[in-house]
C-alpha positions, 0 to 999 in steps of 0.5 A: 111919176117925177117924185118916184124919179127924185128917189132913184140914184142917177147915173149919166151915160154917155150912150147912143151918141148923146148924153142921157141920165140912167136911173136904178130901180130895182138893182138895175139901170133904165131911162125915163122914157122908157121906164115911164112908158113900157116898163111901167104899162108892162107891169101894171097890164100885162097878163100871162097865162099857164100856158105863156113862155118867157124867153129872158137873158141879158143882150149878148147872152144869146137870146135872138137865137133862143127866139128862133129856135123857141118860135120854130119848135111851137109853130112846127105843125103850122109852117117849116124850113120854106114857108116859116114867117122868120125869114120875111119878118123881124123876130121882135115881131115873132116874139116880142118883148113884154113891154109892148104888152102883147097877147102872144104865148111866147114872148121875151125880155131882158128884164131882171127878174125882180122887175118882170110883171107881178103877173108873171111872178105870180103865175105858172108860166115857164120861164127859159134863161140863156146864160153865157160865159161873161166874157163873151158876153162883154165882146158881143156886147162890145160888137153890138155897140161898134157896129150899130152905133159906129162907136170907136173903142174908147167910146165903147162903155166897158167900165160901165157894164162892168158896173152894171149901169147899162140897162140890165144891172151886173150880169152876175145879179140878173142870172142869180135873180132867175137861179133863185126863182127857179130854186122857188119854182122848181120846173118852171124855170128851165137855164140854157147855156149859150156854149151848150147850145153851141156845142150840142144844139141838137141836144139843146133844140129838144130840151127846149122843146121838152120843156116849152111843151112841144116835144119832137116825136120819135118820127119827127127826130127820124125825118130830120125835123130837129135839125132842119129846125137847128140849120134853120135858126143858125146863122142862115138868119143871121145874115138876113137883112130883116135881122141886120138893119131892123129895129127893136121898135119904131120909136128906138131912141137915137136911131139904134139900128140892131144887128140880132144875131151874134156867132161870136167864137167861143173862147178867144175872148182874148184875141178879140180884146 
């Protein structure tokens, strides 16, 4: 493992209050820890089935609120808006990610798509991407490192991201990764934009479902279940303690606390600069 190490650029990141060595690999940038430990068990072991959903999108991009809506829709039949397991636990642990090889059927990543699991290229699952404008996505991304990590402004890695060096590679390259897969893989790859499911979520929550396999019937959209599935995985759960203080994972290096939901407003990027 250290000789593939020696081969890989390095770039030094002053993130998470400490200084840590970043390395690319397959166009994007990750820590050793990580890459020896989940990166590399992910996809050597982890398995997928027809009949899995992988949920992906770079953090900022809107992905917490895919979780939710995706989690409601398939487990609809088996819990509703009082009794649904999203208000007492937290989403990694609804729909986890990959890394943590889970044996669920929805799951999650952040991952390009050159570095998912050979099991997931090589197989018929579906694959939902959530994209937004980048903008937006610079903001949110900018939020999540104030508030979790207490960073002021200036320490807050702005050119960093732009160069595509923070964990997922450029912004640009990790959604035309998945736009040319799904070019391969014609109606296994469904793209979701963040400003779509703004605008229209009602709309969006009934595409997903379509294409996830789990439809609303014409008396389920009549009895409201749509949009008490919507209200649902709104910002009602973003407020939330479980998704305010919880972490991705117990092991979290330098103590990240991660806020999951993020209603940033659409278009004052500016004002927000």
């Amino acid at each position: 493992m250290e000789d593939i190490f020696k081969t890989l650029p390095q770039h030094s990141c002053n993130l998470l209050k400490c200084e840590l060595t970043c390395y690319k690999y397959t166009n994007f940038c990750t820590f050793q820890k990580w890459f020896e430990g989940d990166l590399i068990l992910a996809q050597q072991s982890f398995k997928t089935e027809p009949t899995d959903v992988l949920l992906c999108g770079c953090p900022g991009s809107g992905t917490a609120w895919l979780k939710a809506l995706a989690f409601a829709i398939v487990t609809r039949q088996k819990f509703d808006k009082t009794t649904s397991p999203l208000f007492t636990t937290s989403l990694h642990d609804r729909v986890p990610f990959v890394e943590r090889n889970s044996s669920l059927s929805l799951v999650a990543t952040h991952l390009p798509y050159a570095s998912l699991p050979r099991s997931v290229i090589g197989s018929n699952c579906k694959i939902v991407y959530i994209y937004r404008n980048i903008k937006d996505v610079m903001i949110s991304h900018y939020h999540f490192m104030r508030e979790s990590l207490k960073l002021p402004l200036e320490a807050v890695p702005f050119e960093e991201f732009c160069k595509g060096v923070l964990f997922n590679g450029l912004y640009w390259d990790h959604i035309m990764g998945y736009w040319k897969a799904s070019l391969e893989r014609p109606g296994q790859i469904m793209f979701l934009k963040y400003e779509d499911l703004i605008r229209d979520p009602t709309n969006s929550a009934k595409r997903l479902a379509e294409f996830v396999g789990y439809p609303f019937s014409a008396e389920e959209a009549k009895a409201g279940v749509v949009d008490n599935i919507v209200k649902m995985c709104s910002e009602k759960l973003c407020n939330l303690e479980v998704n305010i203080s919880g972490k991705c994972r117990p092991e979290e290096p330098c103590g990240i606390k991660k806020r999951l939901f993020h209603f940033w407003t659409i278009g004052r990027t500016t004002s927000r600069l």
